[in-house]
C-alpha positions as a Markdown table, in Angstrom:
| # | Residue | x | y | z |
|---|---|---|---|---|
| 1 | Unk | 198.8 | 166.2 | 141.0 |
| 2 | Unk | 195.1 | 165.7 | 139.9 |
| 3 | Unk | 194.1 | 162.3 | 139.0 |
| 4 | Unk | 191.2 | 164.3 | 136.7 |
| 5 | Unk | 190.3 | 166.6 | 134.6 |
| 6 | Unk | 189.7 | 169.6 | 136.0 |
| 7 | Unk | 187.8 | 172.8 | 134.8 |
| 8 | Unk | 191.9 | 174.3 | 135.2 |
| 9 | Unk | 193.7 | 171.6 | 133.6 |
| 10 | Unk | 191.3 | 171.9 | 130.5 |
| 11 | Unk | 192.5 | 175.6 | 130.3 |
| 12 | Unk | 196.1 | 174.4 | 130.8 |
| 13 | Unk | 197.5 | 176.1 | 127.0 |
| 14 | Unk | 195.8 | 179.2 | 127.6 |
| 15 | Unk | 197.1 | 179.7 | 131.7 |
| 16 | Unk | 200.5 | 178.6 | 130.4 |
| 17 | Unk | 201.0 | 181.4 | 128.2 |
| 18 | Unk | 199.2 | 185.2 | 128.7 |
| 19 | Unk | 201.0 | 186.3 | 125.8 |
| 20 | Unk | 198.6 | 183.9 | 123.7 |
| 21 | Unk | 195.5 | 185.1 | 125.4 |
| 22 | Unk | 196.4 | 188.7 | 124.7 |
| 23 | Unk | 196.8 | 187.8 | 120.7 |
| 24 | Unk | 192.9 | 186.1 | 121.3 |
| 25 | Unk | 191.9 | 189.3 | 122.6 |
| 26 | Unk | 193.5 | 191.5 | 120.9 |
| 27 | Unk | 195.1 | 193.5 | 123.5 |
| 28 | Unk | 199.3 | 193.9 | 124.3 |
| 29 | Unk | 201.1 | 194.1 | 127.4 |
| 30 | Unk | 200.8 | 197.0 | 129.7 |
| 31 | Unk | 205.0 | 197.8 | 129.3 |
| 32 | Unk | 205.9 | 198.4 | 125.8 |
| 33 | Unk | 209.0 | 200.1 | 124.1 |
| 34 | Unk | 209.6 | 204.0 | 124.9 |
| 35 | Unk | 208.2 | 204.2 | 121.4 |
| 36 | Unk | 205.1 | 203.0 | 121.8 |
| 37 | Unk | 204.3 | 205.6 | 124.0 |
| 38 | Unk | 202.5 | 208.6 | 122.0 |
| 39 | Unk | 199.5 | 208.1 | 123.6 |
| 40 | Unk | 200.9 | 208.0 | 127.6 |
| 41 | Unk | 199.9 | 211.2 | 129.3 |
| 42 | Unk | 202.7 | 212.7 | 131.1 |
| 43 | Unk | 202.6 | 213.4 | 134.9 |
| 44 | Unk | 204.9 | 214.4 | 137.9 |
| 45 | Unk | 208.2 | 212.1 | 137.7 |
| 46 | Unk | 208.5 | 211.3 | 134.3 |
| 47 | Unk | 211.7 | 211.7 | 132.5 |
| 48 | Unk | 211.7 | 212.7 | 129.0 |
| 49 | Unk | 214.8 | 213.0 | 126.2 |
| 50 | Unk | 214.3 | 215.5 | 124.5 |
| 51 | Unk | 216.4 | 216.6 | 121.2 |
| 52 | Unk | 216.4 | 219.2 | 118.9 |
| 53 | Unk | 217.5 | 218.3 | 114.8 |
| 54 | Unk | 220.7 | 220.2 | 114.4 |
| 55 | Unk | 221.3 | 221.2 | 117.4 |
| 56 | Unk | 222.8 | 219.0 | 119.7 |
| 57 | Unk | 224.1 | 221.5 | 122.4 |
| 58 | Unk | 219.8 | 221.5 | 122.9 |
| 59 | Unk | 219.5 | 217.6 | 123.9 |
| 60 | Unk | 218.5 | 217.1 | 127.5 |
| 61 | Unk | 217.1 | 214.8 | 129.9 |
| 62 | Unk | 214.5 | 216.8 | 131.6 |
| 63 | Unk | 212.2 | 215.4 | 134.6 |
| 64 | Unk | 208.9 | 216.9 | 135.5 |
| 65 | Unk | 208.4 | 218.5 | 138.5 |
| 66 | Unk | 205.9 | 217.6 | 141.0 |
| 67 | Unk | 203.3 | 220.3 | 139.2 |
| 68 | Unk | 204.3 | 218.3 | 136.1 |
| 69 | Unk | 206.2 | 221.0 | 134.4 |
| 70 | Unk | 209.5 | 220.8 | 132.5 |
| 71 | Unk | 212.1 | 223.7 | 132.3 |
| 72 | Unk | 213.7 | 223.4 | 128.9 |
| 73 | Unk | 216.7 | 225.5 | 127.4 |
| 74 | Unk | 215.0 | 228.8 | 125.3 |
| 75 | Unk | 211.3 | 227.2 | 126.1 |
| 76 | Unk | 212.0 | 227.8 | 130.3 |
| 77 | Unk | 208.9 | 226.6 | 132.2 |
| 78 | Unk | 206.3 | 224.4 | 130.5 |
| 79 | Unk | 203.0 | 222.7 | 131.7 |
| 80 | Unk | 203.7 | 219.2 | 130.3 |
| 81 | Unk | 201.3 | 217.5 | 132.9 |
| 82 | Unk | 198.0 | 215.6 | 130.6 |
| 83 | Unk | 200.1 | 215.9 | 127.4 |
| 84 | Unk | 201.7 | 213.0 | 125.6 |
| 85 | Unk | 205.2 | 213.5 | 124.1 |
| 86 | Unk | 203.8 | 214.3 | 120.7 |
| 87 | Unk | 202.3 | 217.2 | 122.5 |
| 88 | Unk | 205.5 | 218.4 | 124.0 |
| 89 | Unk | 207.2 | 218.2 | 120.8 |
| 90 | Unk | 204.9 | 220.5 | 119.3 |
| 91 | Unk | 204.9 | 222.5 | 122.2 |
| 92 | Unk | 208.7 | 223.3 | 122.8 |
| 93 | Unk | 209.0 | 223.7 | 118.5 |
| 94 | Unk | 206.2 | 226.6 | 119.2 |
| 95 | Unk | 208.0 | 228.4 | 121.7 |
| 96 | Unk | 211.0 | 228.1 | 120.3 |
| 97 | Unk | 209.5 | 229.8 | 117.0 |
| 98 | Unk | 207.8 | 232.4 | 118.6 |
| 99 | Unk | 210.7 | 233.3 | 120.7 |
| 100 | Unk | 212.5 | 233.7 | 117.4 |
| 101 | Unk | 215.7 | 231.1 | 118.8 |
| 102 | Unk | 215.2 | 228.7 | 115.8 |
| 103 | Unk | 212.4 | 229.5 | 113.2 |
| 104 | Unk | 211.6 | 225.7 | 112.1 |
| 105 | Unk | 212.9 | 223.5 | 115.2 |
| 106 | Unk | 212.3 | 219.7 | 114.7 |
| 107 | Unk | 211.9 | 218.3 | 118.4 |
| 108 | Unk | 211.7 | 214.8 | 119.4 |
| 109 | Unk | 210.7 | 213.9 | 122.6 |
| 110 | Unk | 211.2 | 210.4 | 124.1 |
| 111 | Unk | 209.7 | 208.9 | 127.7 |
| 112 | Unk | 212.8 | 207.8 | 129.3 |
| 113 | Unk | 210.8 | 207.0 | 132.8 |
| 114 | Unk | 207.5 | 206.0 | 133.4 |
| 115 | Unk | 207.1 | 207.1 | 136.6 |
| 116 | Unk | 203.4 | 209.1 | 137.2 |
| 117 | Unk | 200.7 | 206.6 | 136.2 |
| 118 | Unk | 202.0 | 202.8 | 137.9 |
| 119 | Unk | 199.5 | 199.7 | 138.2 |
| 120 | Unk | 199.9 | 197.3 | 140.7 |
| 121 | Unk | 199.4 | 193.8 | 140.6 |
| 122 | Unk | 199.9 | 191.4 | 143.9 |
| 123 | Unk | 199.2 | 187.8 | 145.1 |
| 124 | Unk | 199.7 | 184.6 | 143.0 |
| 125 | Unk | 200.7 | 185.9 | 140.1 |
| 126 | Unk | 204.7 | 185.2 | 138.6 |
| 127 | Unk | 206.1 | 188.6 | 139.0 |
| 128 | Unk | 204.2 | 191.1 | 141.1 |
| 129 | Unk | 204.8 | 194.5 | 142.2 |
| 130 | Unk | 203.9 | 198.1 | 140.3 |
| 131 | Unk | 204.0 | 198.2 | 136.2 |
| 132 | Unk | 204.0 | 201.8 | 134.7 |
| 133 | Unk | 200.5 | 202.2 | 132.8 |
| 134 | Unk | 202.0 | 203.4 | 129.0 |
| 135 | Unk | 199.0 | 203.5 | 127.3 |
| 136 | Unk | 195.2 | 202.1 | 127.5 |
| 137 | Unk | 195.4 | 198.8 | 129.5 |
| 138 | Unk | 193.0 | 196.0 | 130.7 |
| 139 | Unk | 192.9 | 193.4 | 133.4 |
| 140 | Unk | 194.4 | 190.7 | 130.8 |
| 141 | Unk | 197.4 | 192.9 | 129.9 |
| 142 | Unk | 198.3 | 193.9 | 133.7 |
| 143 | Unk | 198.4 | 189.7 | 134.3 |
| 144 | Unk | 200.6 | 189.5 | 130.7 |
| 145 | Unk | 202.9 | 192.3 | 132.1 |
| 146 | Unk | 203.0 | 190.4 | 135.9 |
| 147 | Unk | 203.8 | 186.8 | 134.2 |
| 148 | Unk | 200.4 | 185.6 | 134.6 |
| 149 | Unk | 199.1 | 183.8 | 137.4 |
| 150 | Unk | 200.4 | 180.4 | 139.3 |
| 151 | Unk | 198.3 | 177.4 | 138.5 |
| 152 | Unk | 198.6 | 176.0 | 141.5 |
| 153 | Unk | 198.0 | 178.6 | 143.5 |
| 154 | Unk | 195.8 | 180.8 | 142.1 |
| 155 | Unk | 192.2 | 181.2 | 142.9 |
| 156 | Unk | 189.8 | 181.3 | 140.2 |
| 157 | Unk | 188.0 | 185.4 | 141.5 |
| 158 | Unk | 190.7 | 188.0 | 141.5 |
| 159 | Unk | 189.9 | 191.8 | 142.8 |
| 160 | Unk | 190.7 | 195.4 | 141.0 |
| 161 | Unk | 190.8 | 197.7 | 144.1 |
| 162 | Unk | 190.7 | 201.4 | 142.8 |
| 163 | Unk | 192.3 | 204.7 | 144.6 |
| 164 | Unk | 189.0 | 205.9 | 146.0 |
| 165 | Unk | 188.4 | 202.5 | 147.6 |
| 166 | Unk | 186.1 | 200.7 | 145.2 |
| 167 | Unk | 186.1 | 197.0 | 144.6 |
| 168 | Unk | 185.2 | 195.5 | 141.1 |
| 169 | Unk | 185.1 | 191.7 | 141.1 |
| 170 | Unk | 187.4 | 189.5 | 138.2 |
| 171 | Unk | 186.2 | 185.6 | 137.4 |
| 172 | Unk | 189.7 | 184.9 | 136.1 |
| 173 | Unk | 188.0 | 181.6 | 135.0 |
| 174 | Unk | 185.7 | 183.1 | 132.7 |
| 175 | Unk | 188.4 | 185.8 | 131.7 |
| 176 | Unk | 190.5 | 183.1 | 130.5 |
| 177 | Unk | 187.7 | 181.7 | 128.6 |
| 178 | Unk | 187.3 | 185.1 | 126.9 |
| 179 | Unk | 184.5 | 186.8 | 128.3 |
| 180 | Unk | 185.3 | 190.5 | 127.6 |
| 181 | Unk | 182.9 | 191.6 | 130.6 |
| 182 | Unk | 185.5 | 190.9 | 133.0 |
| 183 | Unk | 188.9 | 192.1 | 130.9 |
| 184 | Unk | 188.0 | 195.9 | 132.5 |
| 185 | Unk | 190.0 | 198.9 | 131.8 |
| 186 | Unk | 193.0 | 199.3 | 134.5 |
| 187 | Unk | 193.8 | 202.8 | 134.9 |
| 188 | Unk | 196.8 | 204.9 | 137.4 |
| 189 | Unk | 196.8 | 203.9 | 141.2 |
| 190 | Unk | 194.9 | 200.6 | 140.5 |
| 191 | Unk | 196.0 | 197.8 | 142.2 |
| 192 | Unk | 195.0 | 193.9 | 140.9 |
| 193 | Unk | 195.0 | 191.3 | 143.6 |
| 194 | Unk | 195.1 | 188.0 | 142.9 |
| 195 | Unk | 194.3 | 185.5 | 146.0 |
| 196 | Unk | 195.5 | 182.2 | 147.0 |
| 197 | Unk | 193.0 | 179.4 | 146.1 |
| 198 | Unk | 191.2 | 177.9 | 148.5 |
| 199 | Unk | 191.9 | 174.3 | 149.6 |
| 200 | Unk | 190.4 | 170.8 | 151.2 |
| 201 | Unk | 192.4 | 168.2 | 153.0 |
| 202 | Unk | 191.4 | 164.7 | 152.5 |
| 203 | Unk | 192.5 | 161.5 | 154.4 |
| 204 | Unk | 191.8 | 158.0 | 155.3 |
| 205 | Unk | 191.2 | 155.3 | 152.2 |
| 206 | Unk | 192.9 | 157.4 | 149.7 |
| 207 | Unk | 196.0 | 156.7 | 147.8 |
| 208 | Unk | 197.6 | 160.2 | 148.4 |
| 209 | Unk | 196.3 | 162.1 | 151.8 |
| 210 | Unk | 196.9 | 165.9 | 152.1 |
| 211 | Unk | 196.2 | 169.2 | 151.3 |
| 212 | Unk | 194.6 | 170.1 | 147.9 |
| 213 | Unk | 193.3 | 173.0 | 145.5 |
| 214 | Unk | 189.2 | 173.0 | 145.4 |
| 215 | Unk | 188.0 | 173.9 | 142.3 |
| 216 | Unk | 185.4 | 175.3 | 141.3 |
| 217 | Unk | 182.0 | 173.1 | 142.5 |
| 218 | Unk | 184.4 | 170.3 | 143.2 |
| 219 | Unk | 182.2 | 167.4 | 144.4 |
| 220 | Unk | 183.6 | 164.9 | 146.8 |
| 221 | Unk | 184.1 | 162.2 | 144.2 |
| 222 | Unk | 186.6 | 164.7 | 142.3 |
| 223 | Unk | 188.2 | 165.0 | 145.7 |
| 224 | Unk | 188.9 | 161.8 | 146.1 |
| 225 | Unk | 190.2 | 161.7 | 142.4 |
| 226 | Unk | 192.3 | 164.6 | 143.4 |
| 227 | Unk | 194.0 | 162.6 | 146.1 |
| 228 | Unk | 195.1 | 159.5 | 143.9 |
| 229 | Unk | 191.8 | 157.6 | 143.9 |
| 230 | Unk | 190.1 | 154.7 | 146.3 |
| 231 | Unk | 193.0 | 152.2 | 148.3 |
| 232 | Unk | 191.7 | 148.7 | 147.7 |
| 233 | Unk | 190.0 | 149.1 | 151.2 |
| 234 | Unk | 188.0 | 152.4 | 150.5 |
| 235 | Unk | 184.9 | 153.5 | 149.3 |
| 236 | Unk | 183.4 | 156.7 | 148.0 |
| 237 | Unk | 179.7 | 155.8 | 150.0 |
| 238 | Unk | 181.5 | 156.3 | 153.4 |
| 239 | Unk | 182.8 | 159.7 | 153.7 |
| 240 | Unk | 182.6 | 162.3 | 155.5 |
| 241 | Unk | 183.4 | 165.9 | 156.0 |
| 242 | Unk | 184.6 | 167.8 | 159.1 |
| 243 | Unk | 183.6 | 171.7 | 158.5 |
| 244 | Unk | 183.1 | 174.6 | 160.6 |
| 245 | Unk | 180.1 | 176.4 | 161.0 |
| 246 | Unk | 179.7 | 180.4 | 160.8 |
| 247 | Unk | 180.3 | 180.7 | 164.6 |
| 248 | Unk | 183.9 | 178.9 | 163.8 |
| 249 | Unk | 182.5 | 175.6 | 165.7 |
| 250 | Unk | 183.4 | 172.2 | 164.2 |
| 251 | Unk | 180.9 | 169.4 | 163.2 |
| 252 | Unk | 180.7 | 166.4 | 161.0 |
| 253 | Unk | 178.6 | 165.5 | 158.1 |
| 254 | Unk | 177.9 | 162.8 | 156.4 |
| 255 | Unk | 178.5 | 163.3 | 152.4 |
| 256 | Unk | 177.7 | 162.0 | 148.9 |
| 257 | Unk | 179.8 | 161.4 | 146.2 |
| 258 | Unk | 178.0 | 164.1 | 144.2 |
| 259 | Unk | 177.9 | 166.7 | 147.3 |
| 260 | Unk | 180.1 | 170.0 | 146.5 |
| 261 | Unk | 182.8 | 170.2 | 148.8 |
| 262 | Unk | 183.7 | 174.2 | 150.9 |
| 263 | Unk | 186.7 | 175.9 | 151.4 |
| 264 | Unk | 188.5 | 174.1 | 154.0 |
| 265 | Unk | 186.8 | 171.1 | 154.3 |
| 266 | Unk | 188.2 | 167.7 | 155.8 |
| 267 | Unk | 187.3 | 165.4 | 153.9 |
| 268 | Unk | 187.7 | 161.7 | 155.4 |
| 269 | Unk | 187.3 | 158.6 | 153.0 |
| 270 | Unk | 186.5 | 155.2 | 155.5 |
| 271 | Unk | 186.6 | 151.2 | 154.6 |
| 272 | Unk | 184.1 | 149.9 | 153.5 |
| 273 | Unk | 182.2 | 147.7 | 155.3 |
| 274 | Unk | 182.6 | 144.5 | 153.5 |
């Protein structure tokens, strides 16, 4: 679609493929396997298997309540709420020791559902909606676990909104280059929004007139690059831009090819003159 390189198009491999940013940042997605999940803290909804060795009249799925307890077979009610499964395990073994029902229980406990701690990611990215949170996550593993983002559409800031009602800014650009100040911890009730990019239309001398994605401190020649270049008849010295002002009026400007172009910006190329 571009007839240059762009600051987007140069990051191309790594946009392409999260999975391969995560590995150069040493981070892994936000959804793993059930038994990755020792260090998830249990909450209200979860679902958890739990087994006893040797005793398989004991196995159970078991949901927490909404004050995050469990009632177990022999063990009865138990505060599992800010434990992990490891936790529980020892937990249930304990009671059933002390209650004198089986002396040296081995008890596994599994995460069936992750239902107490979700993330949220929305906007241009390839599969939003709400993610469980498993274990320590970061901005980078919330896109990995959402597909990434959509080239085309994405813009290049993206926005952590937090359940108290706090903003934190993202540059996605910079995040994909690897700056670790802006791959911030995610944690429960976060949602990630990811917006549409802004665009420019352009028209007149240009081989392909229409609608197009500004990039970052796009300049006007880029623009015109964007749109398939110069007809025969047109010339980058005679443009100009139609673009509103802050009281939403409309006026025109005349424009260099080195001038940055704004967010919805009309951009018109003319002849030139001889």
């Amino acid at each position: 679609m571009y007839g240059y390189l762009t600051p987007r198009k140069r990051l191309a491999v790594r946009l392409a493929s999260l999975v391969g940013i995560c590995a150069l940042l040493a981070c892994s997605p936000v959804v793993a396997a059930p038994s990755g999940s020792s260090a998830y803290l249990l909450g209200p909804g979860d679902l958890l298997h739990i087994n006893v060795y040797g005793y398989p009249e004991m196995t159970a799925d078991v949901r927490l309540d909404e004050s995050g307890s469990l009632s177990y077979a022999y063990v009865g009610q138990l505060a599992a709420s800010g434990h992990t499964a490891r936790d529980v395990e020892s937990l249930v073994a304990a009671r059933l020791r002390d209650g004198a029902f089986i002396r040296d229980a081995q008890v596994s406990v599994l995460v069936v559902e992750y239902r107490s701690q979700t993330v949220s990611v929305m906007g241009q990215v390839a599969k939003p909606g709400p993610y469980p949170l498993m274990k320590s996550s970061t901005v980078i593993d919330l896109l990995a676990a959402a597909g990434g983002v959509i080239n085309i559409l994405a813009a290049d800031e993206a926005t952590l909104l937090r359940p108290d009602g706090s903003r934190v800014p993202i540059d996605l650009f910079t995040l994909f280059q690897g700056d670790a100040a802006q791959n911030v911890p995610v944690h429960g009730g976060d949602t990630l929004f990811v917006p549409r990019a802004p665009q420019f239309y352009i028209y007149g001398e240009v081989q392909r007139p229409g609608a197009y994605r500004l990039e970052r401190n796009m300049t006007v020649s880029q623009a015109i690059s964007a749109g398939g270049g110069l007809t025969p008849r047109g010339t980058e010295h005679r443009a100009a831009v139609k673009r509103k002002s802050g009281d939403g009026k409309e006026h025109r400007v005349g424009v260099r090819p080195a001038d940055l172009l704004q967010p919805d910006d009309v951009l018109l190329v003319k002849e030139r003159i001889f």
